[in-house]
N, C-alpha and C positions, 0 to 999 in steps of 0.2 A: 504494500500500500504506500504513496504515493509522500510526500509530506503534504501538496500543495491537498490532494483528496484528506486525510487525515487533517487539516486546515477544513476543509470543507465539512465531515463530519461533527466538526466542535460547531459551526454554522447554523447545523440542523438541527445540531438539538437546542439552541439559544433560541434560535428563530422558532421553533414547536414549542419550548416549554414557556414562551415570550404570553401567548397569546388562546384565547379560547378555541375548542373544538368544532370542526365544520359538519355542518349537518345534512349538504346537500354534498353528493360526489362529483369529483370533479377531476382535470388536470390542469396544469400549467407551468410557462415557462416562469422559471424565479431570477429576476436579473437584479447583482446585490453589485454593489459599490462600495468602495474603501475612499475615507480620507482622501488620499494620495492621489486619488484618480484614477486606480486599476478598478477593473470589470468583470464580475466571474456570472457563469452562467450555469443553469442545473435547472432541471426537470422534477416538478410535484405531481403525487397523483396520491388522491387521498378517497378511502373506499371504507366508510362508516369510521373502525376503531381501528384503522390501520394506515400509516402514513410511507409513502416512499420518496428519496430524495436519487437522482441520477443527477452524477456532477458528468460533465460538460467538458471538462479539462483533459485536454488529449493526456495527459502525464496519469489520467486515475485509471487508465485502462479498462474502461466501463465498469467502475464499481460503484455499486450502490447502498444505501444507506434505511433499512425498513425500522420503523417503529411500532412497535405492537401494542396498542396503550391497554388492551384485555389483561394478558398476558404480562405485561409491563417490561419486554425487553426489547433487547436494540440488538437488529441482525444487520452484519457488513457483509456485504459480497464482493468476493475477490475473484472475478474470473477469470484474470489472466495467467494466476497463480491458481488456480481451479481450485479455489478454498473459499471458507465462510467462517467470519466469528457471530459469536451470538454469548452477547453478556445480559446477564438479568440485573433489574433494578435493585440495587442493596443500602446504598445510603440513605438516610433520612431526604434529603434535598433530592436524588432521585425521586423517591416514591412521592413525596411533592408533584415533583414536576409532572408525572404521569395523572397524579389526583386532579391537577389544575387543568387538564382536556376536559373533564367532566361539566364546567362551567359552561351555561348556554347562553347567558342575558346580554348579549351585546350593547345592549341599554345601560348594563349598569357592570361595566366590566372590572371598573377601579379596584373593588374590592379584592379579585380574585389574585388581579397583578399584585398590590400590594402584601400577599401574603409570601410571593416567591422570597428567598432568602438576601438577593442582592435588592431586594425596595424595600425592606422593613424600614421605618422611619422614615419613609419619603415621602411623597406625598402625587397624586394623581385627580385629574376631572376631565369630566369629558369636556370638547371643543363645540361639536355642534356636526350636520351633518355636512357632504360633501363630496360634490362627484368623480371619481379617480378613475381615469380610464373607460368612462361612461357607464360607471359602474356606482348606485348609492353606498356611500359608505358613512359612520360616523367615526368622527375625528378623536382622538384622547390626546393628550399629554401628562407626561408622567417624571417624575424627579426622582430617582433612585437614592439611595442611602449617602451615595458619596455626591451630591448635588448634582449628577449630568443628567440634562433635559431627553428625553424623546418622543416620537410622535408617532404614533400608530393609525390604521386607516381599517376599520374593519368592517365590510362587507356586511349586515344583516342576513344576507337568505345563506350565502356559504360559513357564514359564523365563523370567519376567519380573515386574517390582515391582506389588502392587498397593496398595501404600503406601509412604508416604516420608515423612519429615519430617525438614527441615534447618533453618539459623539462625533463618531469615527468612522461609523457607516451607514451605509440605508439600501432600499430597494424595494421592490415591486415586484408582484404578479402579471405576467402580460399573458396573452392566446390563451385566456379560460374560457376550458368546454368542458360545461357541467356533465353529468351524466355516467350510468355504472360505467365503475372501472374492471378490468378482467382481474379473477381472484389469482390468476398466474404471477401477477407484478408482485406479489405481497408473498409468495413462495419465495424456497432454497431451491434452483432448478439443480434437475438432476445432472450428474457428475462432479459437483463441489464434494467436497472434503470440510468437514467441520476441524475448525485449527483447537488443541490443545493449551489453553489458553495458561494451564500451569507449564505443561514445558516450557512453553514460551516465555513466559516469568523466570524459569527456573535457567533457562537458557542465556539471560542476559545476566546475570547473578555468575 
């Protein structure tokens, strides 16, 4: 795996555990921005209680990124290396993050963000509504624990952001098309290899 994909995965789960759960299925393209001016690109498809993230980056060699919020684990696909990890939720702040999908009120979503562990003490209100890419959205803003401002755009009927923008970075949802996603995306296709995740600990030791 990749560092720039391994980059990418710390992406997915900030931007998933950021924001409430979508209730209508869907895909799209997720095009995220850095400070500095670089532009990374990755594909969402989101199918009830299951989330998938495909990065974009010729360097990840089509791996991808599933989150299982039932289940509450995070499967990586490796298939250039025709392997798979799959780590389960075990920290407190993991099983947070997985609790906090369950949130539906796009109305009143302050609450939910505020409980995540980096916005305790901060403070958030909603903005008002606002159309982003022809799409109704209402607006938040939110001040995290360490004072850095950000803004969120969240969708009502998909009950999820299709804009963000925080210190150092932001982005958007573009080319959403609602509609069942195939339960194949959210599989380990056959021929991987589930990786050993204690040798591999044990290995770097």
């Amino acid at each position: 795996m990749t560092r720039r994909f391994a980059r990418f995965c710390v992406f997915a789960v900030i931007f998933s555990a950021t924001f409430v759960v979508a209730q209508t299925e869907f895909s799209a393209d997720v095009v995220s921005s850095q400070k500095q001016g670089t532009q990374t690109q990755s594909k969402i498809y989101f199918s009830k209680d299951k989330i998938r993230f495909d990065s974009r980056d010729p360097d990840s060699k089509g791996a991808a990124f599933i989150m299982n919020l039932a289940s509450q684990t995070v499967t990586i696909l490796m298939p250039e290396q025709h392997m798979y990890m799959e780590m389960p939720s075990q920290a407190q702040e993991q099983r947070q993050m997985f609790s906090f999908f369950k949130t539906s009120d796009v109305d009143n979503a302050c609450g939910d963000w505020l409980k995540l562990a980096n916005n305790k003490g901060g403070t958030c209100h909603k903005v008002g509504s606002q159309a982003v890419n022809g799409r109704n959205t209402v607006e938040y803003e939110g001040t995290n624990a360490k004072s850095e401002v950000s803004h969120v755009w969240l969708d009502p009927k998909l009950r999820f952001p299709v804009k963000w923008q925080g210190k150092d970075d932001g982005g958007e949802l573009r080319n959403i098309q609602e509609g069942p996603q195939p339960a194949s995306l959210f599989e380990v296709p056959a021929g991987l290899t589930k990786m050993d995740m204690g040798d591999t600990t044990q290995k770097r030791h």
